[in-house]
C-alpha positions as CSV (number, residue, x, y, z in Angstrom):
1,X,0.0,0.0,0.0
2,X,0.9,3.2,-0.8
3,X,1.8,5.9,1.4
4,X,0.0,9.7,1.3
5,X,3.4,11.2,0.6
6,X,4.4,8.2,-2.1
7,X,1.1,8.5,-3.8
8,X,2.0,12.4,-4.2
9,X,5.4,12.1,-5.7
10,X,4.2,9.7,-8.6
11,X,1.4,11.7,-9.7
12,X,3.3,15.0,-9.3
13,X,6.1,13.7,-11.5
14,X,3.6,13.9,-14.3
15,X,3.9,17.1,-16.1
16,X,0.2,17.8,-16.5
17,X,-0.7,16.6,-13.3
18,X,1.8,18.6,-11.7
19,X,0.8,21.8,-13.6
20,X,-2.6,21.2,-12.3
21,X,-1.9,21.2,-8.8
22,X,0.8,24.0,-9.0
23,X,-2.8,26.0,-10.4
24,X,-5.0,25.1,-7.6
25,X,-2.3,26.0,-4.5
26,X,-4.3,29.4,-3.8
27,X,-7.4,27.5,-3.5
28,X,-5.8,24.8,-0.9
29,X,-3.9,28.0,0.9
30,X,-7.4,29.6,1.0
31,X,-9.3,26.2,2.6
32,X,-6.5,25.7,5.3
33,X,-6.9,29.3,6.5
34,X,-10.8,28.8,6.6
35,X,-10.8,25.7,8.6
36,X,-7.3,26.9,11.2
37,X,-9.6,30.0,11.8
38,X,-12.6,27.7,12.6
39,X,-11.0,25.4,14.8
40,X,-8.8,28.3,16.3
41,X,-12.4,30.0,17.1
42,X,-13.2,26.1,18.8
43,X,-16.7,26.3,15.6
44,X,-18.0,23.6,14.2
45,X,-19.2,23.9,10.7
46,X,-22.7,23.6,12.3
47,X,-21.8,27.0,14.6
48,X,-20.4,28.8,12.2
49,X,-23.5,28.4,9.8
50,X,-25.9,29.7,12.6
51,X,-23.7,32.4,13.0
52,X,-23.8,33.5,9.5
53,X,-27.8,32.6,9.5
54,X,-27.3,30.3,6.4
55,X,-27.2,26.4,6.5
56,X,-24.1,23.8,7.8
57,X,-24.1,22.8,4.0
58,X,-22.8,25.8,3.1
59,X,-20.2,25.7,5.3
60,X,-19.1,22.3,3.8
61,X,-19.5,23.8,0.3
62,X,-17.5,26.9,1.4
63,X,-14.3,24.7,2.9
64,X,-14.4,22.0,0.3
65,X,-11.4,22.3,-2.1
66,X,-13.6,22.4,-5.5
67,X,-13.4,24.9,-8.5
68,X,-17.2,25.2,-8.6
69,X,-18.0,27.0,-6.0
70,X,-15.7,30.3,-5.8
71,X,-17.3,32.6,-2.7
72,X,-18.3,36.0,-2.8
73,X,-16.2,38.1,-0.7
74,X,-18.8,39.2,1.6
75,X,-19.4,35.2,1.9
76,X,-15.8,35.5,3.2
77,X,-16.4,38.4,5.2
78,X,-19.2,36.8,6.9
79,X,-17.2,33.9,7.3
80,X,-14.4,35.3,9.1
81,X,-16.9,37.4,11.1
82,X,-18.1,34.2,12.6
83,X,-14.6,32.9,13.9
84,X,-13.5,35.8,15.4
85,X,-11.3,37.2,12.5
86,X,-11.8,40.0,9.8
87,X,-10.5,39.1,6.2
88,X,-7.4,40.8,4.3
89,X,-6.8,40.0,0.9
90,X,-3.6,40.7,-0.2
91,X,-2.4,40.8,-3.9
92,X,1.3,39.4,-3.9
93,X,3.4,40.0,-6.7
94,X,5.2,36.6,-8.3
């Protein structure tokens, strides 16, 4: 059986595949901030929802790491809000 880590390395040594995930790192930067701020603020997704008066299933949609749904930024705003942050964006240049 393969491990996490070994599964990773063969797939990224595929040029496409590796081009791919270089293209969704903001995305996976962007989920791992969400859910460090919700557990920091001790939330479940349940708790956040009722705090932003919408359902837990948008919470799930909302930390998921899929293309399809991209948030609004007051989503985000409302978001952060909830756990006890406030939300910078920053543009960084390459």
């Amino acid at each position: 059986m393969l491990s996490h880590e070994e599964l990773k390395r063969r797939a990224l040594a595929n040029r496409e595949t590796r081009t791919e995930y270089e293209a969704q790192k903001p995305d996976f930067e962007l989920l791992d901030k969400l859910l460090e701020a919700r557990k920091r603020a001790g939330l479940t997704q349940g708790q956040v929802a009722e705090k932003m008066g919408t359902k837990a299933t948008a919470i799930t949609r909302l930390e998921s790491a899929s293309r399809r749904h991209s948030p609004k930024i007051e989503t985000l705003r409302r978001y952060a809000d909830a756990v006890g942050c406030r939300l910078n964006i920053e543009l960084i240049p390459d």
